[in-house]
C-alpha distance (Angstrom), angle and dihedral (degrees) to the residues before:
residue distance angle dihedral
X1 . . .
X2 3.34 . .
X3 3.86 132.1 .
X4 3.93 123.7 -147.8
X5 3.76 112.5 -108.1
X6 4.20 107.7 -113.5
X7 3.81 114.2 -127.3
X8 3.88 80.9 -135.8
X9 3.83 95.9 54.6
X10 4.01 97.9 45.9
X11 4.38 84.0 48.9
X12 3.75 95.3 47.6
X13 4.04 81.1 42.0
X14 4.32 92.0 52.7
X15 3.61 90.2 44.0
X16 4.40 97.6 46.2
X17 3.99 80.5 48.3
X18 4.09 90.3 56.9
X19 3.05 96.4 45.3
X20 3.68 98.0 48.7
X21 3.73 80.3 47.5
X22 3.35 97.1 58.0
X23 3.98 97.6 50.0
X24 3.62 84.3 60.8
X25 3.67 107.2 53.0
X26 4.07 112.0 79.0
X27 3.54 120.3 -134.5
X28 4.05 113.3 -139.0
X29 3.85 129.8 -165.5
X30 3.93 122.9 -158.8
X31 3.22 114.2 -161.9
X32 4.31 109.7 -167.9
X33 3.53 130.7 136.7
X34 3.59 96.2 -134.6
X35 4.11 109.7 75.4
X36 3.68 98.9 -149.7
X37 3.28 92.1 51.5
X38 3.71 87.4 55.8
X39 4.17 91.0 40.3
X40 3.81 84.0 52.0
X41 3.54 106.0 53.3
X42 3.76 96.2 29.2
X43 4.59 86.2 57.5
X44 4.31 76.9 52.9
X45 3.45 100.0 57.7
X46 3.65 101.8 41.3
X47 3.65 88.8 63.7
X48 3.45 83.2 83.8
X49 4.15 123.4 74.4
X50 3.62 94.5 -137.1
X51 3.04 107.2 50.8
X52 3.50 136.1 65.8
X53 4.01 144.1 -174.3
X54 4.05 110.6 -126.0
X55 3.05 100.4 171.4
X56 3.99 159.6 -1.3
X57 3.94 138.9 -147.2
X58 3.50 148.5 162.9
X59 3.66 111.1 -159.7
X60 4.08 127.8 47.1
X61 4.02 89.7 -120.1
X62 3.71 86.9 57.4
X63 4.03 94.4 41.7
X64 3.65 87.2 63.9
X65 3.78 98.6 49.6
X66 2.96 86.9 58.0
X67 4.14 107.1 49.9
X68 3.76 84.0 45.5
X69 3.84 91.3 54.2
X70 4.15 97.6 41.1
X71 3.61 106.3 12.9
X72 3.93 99.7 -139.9
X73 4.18 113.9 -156.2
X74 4.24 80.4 -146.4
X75 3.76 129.6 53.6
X76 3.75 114.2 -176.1
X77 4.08 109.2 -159.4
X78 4.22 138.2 -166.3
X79 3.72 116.4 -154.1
X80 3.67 85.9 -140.5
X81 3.93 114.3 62.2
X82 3.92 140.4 150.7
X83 3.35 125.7 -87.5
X84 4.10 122.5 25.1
X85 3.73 102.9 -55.6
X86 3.94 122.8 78.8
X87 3.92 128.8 -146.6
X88 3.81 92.9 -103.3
X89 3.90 89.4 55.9
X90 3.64 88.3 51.3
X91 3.72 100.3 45.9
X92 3.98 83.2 54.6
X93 3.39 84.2 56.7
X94 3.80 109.7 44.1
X95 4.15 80.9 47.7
X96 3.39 101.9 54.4
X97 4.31 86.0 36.5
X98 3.14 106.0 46.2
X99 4.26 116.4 8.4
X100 3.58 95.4 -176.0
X101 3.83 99.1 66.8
X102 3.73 113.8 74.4
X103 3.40 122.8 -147.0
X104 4.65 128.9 -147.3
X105 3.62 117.4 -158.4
X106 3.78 116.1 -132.2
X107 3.82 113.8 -176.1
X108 3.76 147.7 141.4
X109 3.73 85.9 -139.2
X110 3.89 115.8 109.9
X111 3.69 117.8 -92.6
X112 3.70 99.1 -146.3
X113 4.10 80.8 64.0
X114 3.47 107.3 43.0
X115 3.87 115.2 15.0
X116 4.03 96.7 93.1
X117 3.89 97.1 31.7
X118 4.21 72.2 56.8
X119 3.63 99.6 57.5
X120 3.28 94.1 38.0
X121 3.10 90.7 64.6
X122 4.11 100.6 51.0
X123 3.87 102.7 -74.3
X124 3.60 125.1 142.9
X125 3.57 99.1 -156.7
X126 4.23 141.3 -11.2
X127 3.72 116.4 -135.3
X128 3.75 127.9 173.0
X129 3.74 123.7 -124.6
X130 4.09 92.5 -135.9
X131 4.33 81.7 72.9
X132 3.13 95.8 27.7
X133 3.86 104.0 113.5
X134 3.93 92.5 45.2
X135 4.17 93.2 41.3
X136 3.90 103.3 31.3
X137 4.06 92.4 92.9
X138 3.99 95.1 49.6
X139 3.53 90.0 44.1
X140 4.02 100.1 54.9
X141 3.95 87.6 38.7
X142 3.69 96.7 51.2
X143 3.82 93.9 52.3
X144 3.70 93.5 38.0
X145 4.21 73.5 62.8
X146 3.63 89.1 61.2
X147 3.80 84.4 -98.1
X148 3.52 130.2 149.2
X149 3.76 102.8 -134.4
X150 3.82 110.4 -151.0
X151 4.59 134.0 154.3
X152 3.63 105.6 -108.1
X153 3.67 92.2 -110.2
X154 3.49 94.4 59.3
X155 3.99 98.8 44.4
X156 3.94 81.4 54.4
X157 3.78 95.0 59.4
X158 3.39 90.6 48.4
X159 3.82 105.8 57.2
X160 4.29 89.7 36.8
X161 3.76 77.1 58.2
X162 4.04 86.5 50.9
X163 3.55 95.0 45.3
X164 3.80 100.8 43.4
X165 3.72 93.2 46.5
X166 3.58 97.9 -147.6
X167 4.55 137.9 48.7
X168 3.66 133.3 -148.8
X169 3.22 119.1 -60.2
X170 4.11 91.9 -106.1
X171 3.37 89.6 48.3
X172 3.68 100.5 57.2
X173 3.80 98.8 45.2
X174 3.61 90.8 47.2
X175 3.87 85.9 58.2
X176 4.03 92.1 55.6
X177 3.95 78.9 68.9
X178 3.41 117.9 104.5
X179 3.68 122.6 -129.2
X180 4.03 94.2 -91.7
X181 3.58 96.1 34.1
X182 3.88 82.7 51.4
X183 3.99 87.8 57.5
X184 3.58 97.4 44.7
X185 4.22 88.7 46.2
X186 3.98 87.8 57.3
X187 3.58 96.4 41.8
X188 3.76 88.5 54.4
X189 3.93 96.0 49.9
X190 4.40 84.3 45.7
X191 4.46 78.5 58.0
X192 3.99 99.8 -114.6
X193 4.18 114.1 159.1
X194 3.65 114.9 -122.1
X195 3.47 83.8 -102.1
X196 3.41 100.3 59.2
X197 3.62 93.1 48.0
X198 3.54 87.5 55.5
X199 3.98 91.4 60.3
X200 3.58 93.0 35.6
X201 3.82 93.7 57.1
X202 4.12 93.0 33.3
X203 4.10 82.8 -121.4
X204 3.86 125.9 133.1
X205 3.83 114.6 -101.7
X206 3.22 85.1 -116.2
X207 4.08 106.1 58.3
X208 4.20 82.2 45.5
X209 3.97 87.9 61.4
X210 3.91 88.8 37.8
X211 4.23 82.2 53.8
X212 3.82 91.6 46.5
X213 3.46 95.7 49.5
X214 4.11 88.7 53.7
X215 3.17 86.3 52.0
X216 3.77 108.5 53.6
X217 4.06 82.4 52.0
X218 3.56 100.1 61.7
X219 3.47 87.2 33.6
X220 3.82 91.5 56.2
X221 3.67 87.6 -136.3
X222 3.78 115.1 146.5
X223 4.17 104.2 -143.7
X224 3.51 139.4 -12.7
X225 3.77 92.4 -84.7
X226 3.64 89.6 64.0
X227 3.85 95.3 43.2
X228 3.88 92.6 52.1
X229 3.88 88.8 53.1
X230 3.94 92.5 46.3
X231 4.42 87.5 47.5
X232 3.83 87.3 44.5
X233 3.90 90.5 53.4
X234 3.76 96.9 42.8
X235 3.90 94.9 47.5
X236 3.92 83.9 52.0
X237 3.87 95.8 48.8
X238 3.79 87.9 53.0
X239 3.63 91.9 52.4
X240 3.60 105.5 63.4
């Protein structure tokens, strides 16, 4: 026998559906200063039904706005952004704020470089933009799988680094750097001034000498002489 459908039943029905709908779908934030870079990756990933761009930004200041406002589950990060604090500084940030959102590097910045200073600092995974429209889907699914998403050059370094126990000896003082002092480091092995640091960075000529002085102590470098020769050789090293 059959039973007419209530109105009531099929609405409550539509709405259960929506809402089971809308627990699904993952909401993503990029965060990149360049907007068709955004534009580009955001048309990418809402190809797919589940999941679903909520928002964009430029700066760090602006990134947090908006995770406080929409609370995304994924937050994809440059290295290089406007204003005075970089995407490592913010994924330290959004890791030690809020744990449960995980966080994808995308960056034209090399890999061998910045991947494990990256996730050290709270990232889920380090992709490079060059791949970016062919990889970008694996990449947020695998961590969203409580997967670190790495290139298979990079996950080897890693676990050599595991196994052997120890690194050159550039390589670990490099790492006693912290994520600024990191910055200023490369930009003096790529030849920048002090004061073109300073308006690179958006910093004050004097916190970029305050930086380089840090950094010639742990280091163990004697003046700035020394420390331009050391930057110069480690820039090189990670060239070949």
């Amino acid at each position: 026998m059959m039973h007419d459908l209530d109105p009531q039943d099929s609405i409550y029905s539509d709405k259960q559906k929506m809402a089971e709908n809308s627990s699904i779908i993952k909401k993503i934030l990029i965060v990149d200063d360049h907007p068709l870079l955004r534009q580009g990756i955001k048309q990418v990933i809402e190809l797919e039904e589940d999941l679903k761009v909520c928002g964009e930004a430029s700066t760090a200041h602006d990134a947090i706005d908006l995770i406080n406002r929409d609370k995304p589950d994924v937050v994809i990060v440059d290295i290089t952004l406007a204003g005075n604090v970089n995407g490592i500084e913010l994924i330290k940030s959004l890791n030690e704020r809020f744990p449960d959102i995980k966080t994808l590097v995308l960056t034209m910045h090399d890999e061998s470089v910045y991947a494990e200073r990256a996730i050290r600092a709270g990232a889920r995974g380090y992709i490079m933009k060059e791949v970016a429209s062919k990889n970008i889907i694996n990449a947020i699914r695998t961590i969203l799988s409580d997967e670190l998403y790495l290139s298979e050059k990079i996950s080897k370094k890693i676990i050599d680094k595991l196994v052997r126990g120890s690194a050159d000896t550039i390589g670990i003082s490099v790492e006693n750097l912290s994520n600024r002092e990191f910055e200023i480091f490369q930009l003096i092995g790529n030849g920048f001034s002090t004061k073109e640091m300073a308006k690179k960075l958006n910093l004050s000529i004097y916190t970029v000498e305050s930086h380089k002085k840090n950094i010639k102590e742990k280091l163990k470098l004697k003046n700035s002489s020394d420390l331009a020769k050391y930057a110069i050789q480690w820039v090189i090293m990670q060239n070949k």
